[in-house]
C-alpha positions in Angstrom: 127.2 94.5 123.5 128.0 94.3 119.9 131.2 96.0 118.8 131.3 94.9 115.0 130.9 98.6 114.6 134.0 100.8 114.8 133.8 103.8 116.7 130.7 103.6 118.6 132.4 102.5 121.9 134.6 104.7 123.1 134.3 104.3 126.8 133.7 101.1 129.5 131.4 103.2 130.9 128.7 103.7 128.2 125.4 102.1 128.4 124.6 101.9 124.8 126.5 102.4 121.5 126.8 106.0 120.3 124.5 105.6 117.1 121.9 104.0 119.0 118.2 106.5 118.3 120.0 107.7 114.8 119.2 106.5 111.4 122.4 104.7 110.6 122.2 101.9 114.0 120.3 99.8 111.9 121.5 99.8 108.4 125.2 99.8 110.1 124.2 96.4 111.1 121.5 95.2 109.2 123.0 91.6 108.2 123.5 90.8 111.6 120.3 92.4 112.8 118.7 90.1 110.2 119.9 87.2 110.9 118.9 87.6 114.8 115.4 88.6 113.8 114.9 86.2 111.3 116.5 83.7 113.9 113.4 84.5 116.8 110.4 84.8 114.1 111.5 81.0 113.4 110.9 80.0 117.3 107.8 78.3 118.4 106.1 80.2 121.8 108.2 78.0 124.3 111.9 78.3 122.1 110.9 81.7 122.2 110.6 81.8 126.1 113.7 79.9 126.8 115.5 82.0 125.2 114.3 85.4 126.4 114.9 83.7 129.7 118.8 82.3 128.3 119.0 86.2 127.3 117.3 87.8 130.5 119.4 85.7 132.9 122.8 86.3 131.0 122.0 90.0 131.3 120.9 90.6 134.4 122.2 93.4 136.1 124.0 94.9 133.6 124.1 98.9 133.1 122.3 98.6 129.8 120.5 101.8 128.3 116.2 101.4 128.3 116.7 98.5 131.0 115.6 99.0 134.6 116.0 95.6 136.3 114.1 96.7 139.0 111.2 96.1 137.2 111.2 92.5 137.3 112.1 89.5 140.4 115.2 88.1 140.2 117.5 87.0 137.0 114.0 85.2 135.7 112.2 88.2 134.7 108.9 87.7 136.7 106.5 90.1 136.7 104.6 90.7 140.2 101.2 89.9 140.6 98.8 92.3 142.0 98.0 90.5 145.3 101.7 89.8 145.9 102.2 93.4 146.1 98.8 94.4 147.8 99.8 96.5 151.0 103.5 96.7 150.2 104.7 100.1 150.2 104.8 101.9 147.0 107.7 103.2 147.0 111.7 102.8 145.8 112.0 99.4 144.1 108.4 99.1 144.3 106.9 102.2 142.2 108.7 101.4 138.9 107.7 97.3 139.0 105.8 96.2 136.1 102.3 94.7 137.7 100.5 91.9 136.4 96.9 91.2 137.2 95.7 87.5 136.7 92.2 86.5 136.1 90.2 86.3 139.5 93.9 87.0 141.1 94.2 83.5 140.7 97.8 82.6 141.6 100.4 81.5 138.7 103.6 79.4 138.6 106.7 82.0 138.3 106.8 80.2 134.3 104.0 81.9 133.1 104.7 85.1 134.8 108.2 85.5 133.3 108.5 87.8 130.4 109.5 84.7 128.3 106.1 83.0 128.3 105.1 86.8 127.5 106.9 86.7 124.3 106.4 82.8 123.6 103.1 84.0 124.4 102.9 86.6 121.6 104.9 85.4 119.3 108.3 85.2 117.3 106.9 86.8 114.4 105.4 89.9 116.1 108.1 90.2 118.5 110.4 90.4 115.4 108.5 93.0 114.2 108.2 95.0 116.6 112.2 95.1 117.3 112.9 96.2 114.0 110.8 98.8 114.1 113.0 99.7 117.6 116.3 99.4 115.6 114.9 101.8 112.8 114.0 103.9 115.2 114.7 103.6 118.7 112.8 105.9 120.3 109.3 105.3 118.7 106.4 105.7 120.9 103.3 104.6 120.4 102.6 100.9 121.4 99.1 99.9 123.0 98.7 99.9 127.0 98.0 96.7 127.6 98.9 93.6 126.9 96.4 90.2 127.8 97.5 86.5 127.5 97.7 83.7 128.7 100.6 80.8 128.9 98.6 77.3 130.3 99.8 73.4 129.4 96.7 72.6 128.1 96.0 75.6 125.5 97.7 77.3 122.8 99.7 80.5 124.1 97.9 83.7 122.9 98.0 87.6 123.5 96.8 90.6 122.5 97.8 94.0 122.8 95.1 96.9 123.8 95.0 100.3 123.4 92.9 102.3 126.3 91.0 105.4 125.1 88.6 107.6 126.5 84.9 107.4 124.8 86.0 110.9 122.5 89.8 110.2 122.1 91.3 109.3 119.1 94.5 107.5 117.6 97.9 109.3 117.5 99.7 108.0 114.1 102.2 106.5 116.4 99.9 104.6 117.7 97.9 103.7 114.2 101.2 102.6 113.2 101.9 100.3 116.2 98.8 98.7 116.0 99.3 98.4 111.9 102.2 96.3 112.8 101.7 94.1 115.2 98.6 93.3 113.3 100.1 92.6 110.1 102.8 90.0 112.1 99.8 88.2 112.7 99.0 89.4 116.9 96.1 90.8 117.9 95.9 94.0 118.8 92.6 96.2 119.5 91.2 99.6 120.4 89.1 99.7 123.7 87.2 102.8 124.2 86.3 103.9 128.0 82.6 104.3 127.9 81.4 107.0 131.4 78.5 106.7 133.0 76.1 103.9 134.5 76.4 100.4 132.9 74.4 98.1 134.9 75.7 99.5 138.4 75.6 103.5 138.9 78.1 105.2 138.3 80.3 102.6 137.2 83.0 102.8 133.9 83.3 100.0 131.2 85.4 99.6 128.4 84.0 98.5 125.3 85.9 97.4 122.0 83.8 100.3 118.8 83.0 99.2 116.1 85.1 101.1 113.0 83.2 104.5 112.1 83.9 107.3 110.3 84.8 109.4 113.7 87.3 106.9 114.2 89.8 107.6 111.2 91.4 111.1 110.1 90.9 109.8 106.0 90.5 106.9 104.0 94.4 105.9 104.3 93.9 105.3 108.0 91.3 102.8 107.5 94.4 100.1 107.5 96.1 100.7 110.6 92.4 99.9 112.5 
């Protein structure tokens, strides 16, 4: 942890410094907050996984507030496909694991499942972004379901982040916001609407990506965060 601030460790037992969710964690280190952020928007997409893998591994284990090791296999930080869980209990360990489902359930090498070719895969820039907008405020909800990319030799690492509505639902502010930035640190991010009823095969769902219309914003200053 970082204990260039005075006062906000007070016990070995605490899992997170005392100002961390209030307005003053940031600006108390802002310099050195900087200099980190500015630091990972510099990396290209595999700097960027090697060193969310250097971080991950160095971590691992450790009582750390927001964390939940579980989640992931091992000190690497893979994420468990869908058919390696298939007809494993869900249960314990298994319930709170973050699930990734690959094209076809075609199998991947553990690289590209680790949640450093997820951030290589998204980008220095946007991953930036989006922790400052954590250190401003910590507990800011809001950021899109889903997240698609892909991490191959042969192609340039992309991803892009979607947000699941039903056909009538519309866009919490949170969630304008989210997509506002992420989009303006150059990632993709998108809006795909769950469309009921037959499409094809009875009875089956789709999800389709609107076009912008009028029922989709409150007023004219939402039109930039879609």
């Amino acid at each position: 942890f970082d204990t260039s601030v005075d006062g906000v460790f007070v016990s070995e037992f605490q899992d997170a410094p005392l100002d961390l969710g209030t307005e003053v964690f940031y600006t108390s280190r802002q310099s050195r907050l900087d200099l980190r952020l500015r630091m990972l928007s510099c990396l290209c997409p595999r700097e960027l996984a090697a060193e969310v893998h250097r971080c991950f591994a160095a971590a691992h284990g450790t009582r750390i507030h927001g964390v939940n090791w579980q989640r992931y296999e091992g000190p690497c930080g893979t994420l468990h496909t869908r058919v390696a869980l298939e007809g494993a209990e869900v249960g314990g360990k298994e319930a709170g694991r973050r699930i990734l489902w690959t094209c076809n359930d075609q199998p991947l090498p553990q690289e590209a499942r680790g949640l450093g070719a997820l951030a290589g895969a998204i980008g220095g820039s946007a991953i930036s972004a989006a922790l400052r907008c954590l250190c401003e405020d910590y507990n800011a909800s809001g950021l899109p379901d889903l997240i698609v990319w892909t991490w191959d030799e042969g192609r340039a690492p992309r991803a892009r982040f979607v947000e699941v509505k039903s056909e009538r639902d519309t866009l919490a502010r949170r969630q304008r916001l989210w997509l506002s930035t992420l989009r303006s640190a150059g990632v993709e991010a998108e809006i795909c609407h769950v469309r009921d009823g037959p499409t094809g095969t009875a009875g089956s769902d789709s999800l389709v990506r609107p076009r912008l219309d009028a029922g989709d914003i409150e007023d004219a200053s939402d039109i930039e965060f879609l």
